[in-house]
VMD Tcl script that builds the backbone (N, CA, C; Angstrom):
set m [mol new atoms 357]
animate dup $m
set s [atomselect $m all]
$s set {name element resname resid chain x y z} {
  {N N UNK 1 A -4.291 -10.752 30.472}
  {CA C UNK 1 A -5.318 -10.428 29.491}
  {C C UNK 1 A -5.471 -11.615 28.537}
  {N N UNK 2 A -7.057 -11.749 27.935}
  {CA C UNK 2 A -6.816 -13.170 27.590}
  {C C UNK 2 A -7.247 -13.197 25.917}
  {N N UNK 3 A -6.572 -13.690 24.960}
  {CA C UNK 3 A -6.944 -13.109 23.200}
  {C C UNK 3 A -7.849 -12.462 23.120}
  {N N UNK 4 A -8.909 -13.352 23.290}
  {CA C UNK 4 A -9.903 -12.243 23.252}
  {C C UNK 4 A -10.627 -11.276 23.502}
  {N N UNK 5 A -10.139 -10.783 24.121}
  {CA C UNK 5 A -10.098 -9.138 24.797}
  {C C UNK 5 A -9.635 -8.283 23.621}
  {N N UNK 6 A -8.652 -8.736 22.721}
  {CA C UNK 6 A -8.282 -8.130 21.903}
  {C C UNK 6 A -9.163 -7.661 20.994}
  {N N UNK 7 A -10.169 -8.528 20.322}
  {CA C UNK 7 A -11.543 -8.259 19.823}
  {C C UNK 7 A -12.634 -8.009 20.339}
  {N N UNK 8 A -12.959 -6.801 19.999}
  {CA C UNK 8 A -14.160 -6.310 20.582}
  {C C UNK 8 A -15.583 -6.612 19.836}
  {N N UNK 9 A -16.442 -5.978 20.351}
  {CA C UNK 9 A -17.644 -6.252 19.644}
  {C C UNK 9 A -17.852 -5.879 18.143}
  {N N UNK 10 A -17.288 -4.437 18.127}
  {CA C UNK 10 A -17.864 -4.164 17.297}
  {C C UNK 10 A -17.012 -4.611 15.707}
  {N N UNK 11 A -16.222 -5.691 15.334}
  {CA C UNK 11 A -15.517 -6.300 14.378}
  {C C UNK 11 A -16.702 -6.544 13.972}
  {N N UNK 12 A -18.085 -7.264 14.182}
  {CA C UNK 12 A -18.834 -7.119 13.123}
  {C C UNK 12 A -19.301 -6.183 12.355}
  {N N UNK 13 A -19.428 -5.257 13.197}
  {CA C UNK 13 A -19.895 -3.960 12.364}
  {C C UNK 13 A -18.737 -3.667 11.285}
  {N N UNK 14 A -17.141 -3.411 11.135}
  {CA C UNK 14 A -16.015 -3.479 10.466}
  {C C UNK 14 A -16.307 -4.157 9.557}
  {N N UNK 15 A -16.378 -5.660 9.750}
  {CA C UNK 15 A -15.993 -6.419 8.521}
  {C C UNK 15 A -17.771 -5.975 8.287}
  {N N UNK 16 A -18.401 -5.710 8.060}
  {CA C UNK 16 A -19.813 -5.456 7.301}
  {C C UNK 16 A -19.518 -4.167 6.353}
  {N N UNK 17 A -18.619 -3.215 6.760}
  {CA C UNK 17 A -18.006 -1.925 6.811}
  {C C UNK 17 A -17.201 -2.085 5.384}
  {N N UNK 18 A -16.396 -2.950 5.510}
  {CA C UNK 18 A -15.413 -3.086 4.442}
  {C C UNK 18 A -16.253 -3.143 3.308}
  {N N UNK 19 A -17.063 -3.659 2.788}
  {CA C UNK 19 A -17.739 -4.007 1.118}
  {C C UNK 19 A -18.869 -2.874 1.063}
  {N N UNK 20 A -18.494 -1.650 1.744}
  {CA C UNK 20 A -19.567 -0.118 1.660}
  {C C UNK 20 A -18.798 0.789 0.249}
  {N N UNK 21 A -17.476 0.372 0.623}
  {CA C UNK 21 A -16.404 0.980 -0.680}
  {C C UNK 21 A -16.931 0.564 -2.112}
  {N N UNK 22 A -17.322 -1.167 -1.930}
  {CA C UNK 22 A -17.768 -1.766 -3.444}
  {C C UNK 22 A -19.004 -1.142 -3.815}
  {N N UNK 23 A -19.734 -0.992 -2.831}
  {CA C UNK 23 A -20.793 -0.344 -3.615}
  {C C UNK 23 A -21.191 1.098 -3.670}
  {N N UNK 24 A -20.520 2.056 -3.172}
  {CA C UNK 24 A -20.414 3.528 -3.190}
  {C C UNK 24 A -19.228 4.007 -2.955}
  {N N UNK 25 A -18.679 4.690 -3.907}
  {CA C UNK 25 A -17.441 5.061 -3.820}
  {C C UNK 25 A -16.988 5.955 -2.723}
  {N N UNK 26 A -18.122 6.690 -2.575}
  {CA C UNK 26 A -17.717 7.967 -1.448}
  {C C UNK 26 A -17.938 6.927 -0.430}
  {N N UNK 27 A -17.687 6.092 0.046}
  {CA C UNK 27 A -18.016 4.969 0.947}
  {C C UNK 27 A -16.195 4.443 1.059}
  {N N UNK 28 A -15.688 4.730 0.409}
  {CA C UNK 28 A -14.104 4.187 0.375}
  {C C UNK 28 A -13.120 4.462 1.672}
  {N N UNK 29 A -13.550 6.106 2.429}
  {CA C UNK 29 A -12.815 6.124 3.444}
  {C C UNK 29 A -12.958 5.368 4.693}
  {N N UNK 30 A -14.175 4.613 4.863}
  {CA C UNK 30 A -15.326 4.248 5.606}
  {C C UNK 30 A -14.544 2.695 5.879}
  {N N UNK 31 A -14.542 1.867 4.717}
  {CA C UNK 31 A -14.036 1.045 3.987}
  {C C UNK 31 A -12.723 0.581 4.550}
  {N N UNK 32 A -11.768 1.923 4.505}
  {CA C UNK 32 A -10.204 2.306 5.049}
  {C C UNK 32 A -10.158 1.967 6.214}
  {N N UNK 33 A -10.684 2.751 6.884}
  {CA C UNK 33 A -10.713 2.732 8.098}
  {C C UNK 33 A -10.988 1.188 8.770}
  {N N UNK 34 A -12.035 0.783 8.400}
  {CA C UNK 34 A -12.406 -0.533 8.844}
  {C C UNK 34 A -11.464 -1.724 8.758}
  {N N UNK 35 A -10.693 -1.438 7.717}
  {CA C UNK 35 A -9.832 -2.626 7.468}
  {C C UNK 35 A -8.957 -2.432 8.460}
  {N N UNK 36 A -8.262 -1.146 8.789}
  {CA C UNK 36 A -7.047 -0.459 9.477}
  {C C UNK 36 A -7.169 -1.549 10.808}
  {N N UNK 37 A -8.719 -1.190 11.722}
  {CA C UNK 37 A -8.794 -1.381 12.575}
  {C C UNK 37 A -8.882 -2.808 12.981}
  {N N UNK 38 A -9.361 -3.780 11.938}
  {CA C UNK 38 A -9.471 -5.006 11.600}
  {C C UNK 38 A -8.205 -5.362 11.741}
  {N N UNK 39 A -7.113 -5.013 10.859}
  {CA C UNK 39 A -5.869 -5.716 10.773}
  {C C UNK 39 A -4.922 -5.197 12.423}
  {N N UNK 40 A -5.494 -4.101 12.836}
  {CA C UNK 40 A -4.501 -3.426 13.975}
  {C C UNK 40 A -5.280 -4.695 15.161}
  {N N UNK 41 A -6.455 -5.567 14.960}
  {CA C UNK 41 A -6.904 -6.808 15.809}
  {C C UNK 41 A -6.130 -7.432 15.711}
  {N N UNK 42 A -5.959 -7.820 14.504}
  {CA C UNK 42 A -4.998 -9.559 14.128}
  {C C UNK 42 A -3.600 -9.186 14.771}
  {N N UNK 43 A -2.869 -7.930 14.370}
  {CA C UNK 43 A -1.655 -7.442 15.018}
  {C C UNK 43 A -1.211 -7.873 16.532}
  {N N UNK 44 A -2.495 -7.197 17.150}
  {CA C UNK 44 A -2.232 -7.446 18.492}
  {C C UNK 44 A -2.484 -8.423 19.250}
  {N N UNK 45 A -3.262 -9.518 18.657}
  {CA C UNK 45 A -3.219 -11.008 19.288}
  {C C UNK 45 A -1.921 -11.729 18.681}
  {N N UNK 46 A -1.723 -11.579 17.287}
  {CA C UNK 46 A -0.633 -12.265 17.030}
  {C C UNK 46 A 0.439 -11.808 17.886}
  {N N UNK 47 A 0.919 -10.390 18.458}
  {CA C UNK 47 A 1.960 -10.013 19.419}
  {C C UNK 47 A 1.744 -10.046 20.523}
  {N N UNK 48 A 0.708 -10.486 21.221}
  {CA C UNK 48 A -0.088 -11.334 22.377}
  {C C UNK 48 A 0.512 -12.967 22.348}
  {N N UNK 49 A -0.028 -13.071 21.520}
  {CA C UNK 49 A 1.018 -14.948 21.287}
  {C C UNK 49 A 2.378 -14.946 21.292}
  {N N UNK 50 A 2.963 -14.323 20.799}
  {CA C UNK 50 A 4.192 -14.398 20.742}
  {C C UNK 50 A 4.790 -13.975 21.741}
  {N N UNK 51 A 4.585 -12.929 22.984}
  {CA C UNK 51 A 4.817 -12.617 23.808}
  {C C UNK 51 A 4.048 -13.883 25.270}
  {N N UNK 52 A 3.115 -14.343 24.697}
  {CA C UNK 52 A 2.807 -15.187 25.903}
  {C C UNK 52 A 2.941 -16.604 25.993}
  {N N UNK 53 A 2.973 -17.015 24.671}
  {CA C UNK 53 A 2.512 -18.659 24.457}
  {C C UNK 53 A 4.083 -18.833 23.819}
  {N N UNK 54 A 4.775 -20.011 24.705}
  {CA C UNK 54 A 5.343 -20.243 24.320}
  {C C UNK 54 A 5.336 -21.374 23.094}
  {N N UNK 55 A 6.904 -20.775 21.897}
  {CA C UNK 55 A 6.493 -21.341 20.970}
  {C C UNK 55 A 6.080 -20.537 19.727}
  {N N UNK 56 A 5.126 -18.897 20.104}
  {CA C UNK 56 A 4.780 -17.988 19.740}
  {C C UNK 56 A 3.456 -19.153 18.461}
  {N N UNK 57 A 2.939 -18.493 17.624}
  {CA C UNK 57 A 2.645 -18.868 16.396}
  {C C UNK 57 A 3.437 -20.038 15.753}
  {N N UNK 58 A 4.013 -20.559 15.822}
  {CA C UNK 58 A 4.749 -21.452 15.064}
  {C C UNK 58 A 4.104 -22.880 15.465}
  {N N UNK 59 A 3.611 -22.335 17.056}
  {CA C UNK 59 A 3.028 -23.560 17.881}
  {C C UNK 59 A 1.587 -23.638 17.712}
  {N N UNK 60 A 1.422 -22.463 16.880}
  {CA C UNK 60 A -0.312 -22.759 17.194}
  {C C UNK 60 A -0.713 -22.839 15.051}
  {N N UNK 61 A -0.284 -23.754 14.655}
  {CA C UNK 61 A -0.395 -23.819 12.950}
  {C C UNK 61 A -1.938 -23.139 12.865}
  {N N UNK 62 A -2.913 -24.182 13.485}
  {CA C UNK 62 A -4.262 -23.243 13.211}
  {C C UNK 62 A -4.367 -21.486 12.565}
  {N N UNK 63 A -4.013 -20.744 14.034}
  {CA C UNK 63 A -4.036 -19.782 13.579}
  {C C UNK 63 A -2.758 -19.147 13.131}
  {N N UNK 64 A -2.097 -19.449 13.004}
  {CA C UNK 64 A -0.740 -19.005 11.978}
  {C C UNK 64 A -1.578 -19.029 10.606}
  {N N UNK 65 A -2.182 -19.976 9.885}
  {CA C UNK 65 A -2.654 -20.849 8.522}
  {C C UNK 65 A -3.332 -19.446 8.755}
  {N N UNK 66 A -4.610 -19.149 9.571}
  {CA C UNK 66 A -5.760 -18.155 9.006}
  {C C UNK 66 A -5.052 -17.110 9.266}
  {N N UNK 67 A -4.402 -16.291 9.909}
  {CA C UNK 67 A -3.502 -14.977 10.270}
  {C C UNK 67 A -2.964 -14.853 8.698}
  {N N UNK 68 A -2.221 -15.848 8.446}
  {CA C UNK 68 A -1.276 -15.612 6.954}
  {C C UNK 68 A -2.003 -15.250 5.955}
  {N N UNK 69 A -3.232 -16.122 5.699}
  {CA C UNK 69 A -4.332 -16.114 4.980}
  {C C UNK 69 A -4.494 -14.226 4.799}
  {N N UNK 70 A -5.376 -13.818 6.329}
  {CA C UNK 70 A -5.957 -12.670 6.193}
  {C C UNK 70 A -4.532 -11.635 6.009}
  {N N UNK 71 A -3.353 -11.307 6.023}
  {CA C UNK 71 A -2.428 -10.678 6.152}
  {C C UNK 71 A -2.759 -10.303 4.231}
  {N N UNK 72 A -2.576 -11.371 3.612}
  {CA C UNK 72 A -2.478 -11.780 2.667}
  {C C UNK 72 A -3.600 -10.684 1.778}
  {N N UNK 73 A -4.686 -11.238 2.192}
  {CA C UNK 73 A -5.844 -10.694 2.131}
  {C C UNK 73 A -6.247 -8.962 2.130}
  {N N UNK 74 A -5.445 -8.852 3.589}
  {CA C UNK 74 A -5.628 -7.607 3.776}
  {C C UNK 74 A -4.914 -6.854 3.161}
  {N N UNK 75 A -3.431 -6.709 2.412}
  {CA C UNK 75 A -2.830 -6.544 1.891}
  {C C UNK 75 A -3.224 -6.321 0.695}
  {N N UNK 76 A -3.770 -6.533 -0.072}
  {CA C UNK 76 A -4.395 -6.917 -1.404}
  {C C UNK 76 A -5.498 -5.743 -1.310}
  {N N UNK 77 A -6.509 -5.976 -0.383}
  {CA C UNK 77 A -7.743 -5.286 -0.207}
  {C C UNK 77 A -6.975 -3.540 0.154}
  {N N UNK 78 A -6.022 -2.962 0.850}
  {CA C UNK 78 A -5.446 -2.316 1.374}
  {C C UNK 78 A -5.032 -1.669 -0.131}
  {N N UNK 79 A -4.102 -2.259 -0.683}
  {CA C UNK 79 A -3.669 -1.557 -2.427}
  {C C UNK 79 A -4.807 -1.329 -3.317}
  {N N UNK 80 A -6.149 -2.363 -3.362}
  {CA C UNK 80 A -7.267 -1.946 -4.077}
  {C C UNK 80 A -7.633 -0.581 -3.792}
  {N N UNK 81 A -7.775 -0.203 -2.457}
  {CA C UNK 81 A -8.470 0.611 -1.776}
  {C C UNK 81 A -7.088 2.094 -2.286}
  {N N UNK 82 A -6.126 1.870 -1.777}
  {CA C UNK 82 A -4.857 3.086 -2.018}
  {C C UNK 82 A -4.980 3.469 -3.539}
  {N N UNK 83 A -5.314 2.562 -4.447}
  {CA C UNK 83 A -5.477 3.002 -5.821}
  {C C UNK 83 A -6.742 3.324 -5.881}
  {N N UNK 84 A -7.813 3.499 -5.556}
  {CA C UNK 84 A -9.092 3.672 -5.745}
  {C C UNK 84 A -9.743 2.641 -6.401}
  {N N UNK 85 A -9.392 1.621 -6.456}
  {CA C UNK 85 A -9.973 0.527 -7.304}
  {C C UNK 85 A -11.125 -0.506 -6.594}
  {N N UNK 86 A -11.202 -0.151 -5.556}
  {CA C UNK 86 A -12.069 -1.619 -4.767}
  {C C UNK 86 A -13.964 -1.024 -5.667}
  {N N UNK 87 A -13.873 0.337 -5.856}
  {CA C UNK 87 A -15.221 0.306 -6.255}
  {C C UNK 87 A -15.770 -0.709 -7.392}
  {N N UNK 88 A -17.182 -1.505 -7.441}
  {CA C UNK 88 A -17.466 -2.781 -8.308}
  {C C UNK 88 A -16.489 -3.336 -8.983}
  {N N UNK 89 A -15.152 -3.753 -8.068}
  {CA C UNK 89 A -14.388 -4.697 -8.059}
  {C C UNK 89 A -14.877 -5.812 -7.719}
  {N N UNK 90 A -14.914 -6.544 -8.490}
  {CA C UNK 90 A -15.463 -8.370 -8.530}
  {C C UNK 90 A -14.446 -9.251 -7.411}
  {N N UNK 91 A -13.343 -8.685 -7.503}
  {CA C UNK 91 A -12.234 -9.322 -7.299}
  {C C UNK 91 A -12.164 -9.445 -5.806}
  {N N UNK 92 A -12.193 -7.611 -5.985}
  {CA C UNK 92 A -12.201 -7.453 -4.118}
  {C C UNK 92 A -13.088 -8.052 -3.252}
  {N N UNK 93 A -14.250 -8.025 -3.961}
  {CA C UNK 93 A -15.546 -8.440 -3.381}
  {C C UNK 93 A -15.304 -9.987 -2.616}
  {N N UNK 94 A -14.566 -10.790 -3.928}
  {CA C UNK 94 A -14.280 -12.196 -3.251}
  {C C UNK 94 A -12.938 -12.499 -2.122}
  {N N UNK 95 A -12.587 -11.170 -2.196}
  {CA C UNK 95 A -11.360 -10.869 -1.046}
  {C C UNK 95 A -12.029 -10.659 0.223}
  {N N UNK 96 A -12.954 -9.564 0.383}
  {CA C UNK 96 A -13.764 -8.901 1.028}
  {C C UNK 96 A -14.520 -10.710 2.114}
  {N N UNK 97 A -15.077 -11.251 1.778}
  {CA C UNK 97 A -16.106 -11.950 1.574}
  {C C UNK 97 A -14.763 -13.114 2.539}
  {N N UNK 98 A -14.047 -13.457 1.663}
  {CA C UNK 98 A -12.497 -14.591 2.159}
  {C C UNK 98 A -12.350 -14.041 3.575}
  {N N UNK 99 A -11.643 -12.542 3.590}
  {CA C UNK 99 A -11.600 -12.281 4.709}
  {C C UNK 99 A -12.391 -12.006 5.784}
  {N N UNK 100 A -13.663 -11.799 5.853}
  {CA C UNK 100 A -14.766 -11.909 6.690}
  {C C UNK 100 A -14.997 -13.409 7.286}
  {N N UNK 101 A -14.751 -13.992 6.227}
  {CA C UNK 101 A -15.042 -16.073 6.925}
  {C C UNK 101 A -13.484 -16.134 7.891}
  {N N UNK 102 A -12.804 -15.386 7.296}
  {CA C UNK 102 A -11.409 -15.782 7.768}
  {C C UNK 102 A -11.394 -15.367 8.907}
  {N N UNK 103 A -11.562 -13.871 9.236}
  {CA C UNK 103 A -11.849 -13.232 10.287}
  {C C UNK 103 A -12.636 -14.174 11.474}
  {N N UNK 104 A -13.825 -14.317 11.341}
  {CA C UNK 104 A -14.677 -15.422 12.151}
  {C C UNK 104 A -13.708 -16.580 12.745}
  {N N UNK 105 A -13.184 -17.291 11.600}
  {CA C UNK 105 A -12.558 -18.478 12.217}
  {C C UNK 105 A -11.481 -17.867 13.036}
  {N N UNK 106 A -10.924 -16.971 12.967}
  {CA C UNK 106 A -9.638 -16.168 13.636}
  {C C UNK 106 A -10.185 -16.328 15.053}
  {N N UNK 107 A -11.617 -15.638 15.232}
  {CA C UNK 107 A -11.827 -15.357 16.481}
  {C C UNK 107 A -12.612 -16.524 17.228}
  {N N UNK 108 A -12.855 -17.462 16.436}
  {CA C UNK 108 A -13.372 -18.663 16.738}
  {C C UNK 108 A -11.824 -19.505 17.880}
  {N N UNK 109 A -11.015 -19.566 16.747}
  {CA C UNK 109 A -9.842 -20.226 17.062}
  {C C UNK 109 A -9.102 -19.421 18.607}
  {N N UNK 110 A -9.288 -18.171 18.349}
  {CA C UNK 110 A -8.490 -17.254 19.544}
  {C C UNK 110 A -9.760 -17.812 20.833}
  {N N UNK 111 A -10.811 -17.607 20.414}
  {CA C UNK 111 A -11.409 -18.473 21.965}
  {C C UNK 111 A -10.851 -19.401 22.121}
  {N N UNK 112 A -10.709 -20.533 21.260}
  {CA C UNK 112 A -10.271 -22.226 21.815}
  {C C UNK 112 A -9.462 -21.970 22.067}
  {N N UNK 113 A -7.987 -21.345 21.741}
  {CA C UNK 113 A -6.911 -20.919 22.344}
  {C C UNK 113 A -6.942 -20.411 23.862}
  {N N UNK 114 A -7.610 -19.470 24.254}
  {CA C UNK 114 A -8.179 -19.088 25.710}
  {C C UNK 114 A -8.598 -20.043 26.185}
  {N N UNK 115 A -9.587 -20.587 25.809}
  {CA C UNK 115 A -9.851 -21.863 26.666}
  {C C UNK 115 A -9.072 -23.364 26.563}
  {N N UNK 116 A -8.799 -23.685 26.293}
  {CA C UNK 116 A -7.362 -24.874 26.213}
  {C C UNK 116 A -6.592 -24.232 26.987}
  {N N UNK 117 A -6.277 -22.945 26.959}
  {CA C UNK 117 A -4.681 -22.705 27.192}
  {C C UNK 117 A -4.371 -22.135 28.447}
  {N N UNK 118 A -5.567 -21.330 28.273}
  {CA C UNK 118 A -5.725 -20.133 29.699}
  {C C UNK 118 A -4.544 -19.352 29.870}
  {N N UNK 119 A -4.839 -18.773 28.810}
  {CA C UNK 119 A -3.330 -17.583 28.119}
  {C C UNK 119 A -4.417 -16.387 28.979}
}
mol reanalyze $m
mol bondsrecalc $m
mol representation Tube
mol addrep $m
C-alpha cells in the first residue's frame, strides 16, 4: 500500500470543516470530528513509515518537520475545541489556517515520498 492511499479525497472537505466551529458554535461537533479524522491520517502514514521505510521518520526530516508542526497544531486546536473555546477565536483561526497549509504540504510531500521511493 502506498502513503497515499492513506489520504483520501475527502481531507478537503475536513480541513474546510474545521473553521465551521469559528463561526457557529453549534458547528463545534462538526469541527471535532473533522480534526479526529484529519489527525487519525497523519497517524497512519506516520505508522506506515515507520513500519516500511527504513530509518522510519528520522530519515525523512521533510515530513517529520510538517508532522511535528501539525501534531502540535492539532493538539492546541483539539483543547480549544474540549473547552468550548475555538468559537471567534482569533487564535484558533490562525491555527486552523497553519494547519490546513500544513496539511497540503503533508500530502504533497507523502506523494514525493511514493514516488522517489516506491514505498
Amino acid at each position: 500500500m502506498t502513503l497515499r492511499e492513506f489520504i483520501p479525497e475527502t481531507t478537503s472537505y475536513h480541513l474546510g470543516k474545521l473553521s465551521d466551529g469559528l463561526y457557529e458554535n453549534d458547528k463545534l461537533p462538526l469541527s471535532k470530528a473533522s480534526l479526529s479524522i484529519l489527525v487519525s491520517i497523519t497517524r497512519q502514514v506516520k505508522a506506515e513509515v515507520e513500519t516500511k521505510y527504513k530509518g522510519g521518520m528520522n530519515a525523512l526530516s521533510g515530513l517529520s518537520i510538517v508532522l511535528s508542526d501539525m501534531e502540535y497544531e492539532a493538539a492546541r486546536l483539539a483543547k480549544w475545541m474540549e473547552e468550548g473555546e475555538l468559537y471567534k477565536n482569533d487564535d484558533a483561526r490562525v491555527f486552523i489556517h497553519s494547519y490546513a497549509t500544513n496539511f497540503k504540504k503533508f500530502n504533497e510531500i507523502v506523494h514525493e515520498v511514493d514516488d522517489i521511493l516506491d514505498i
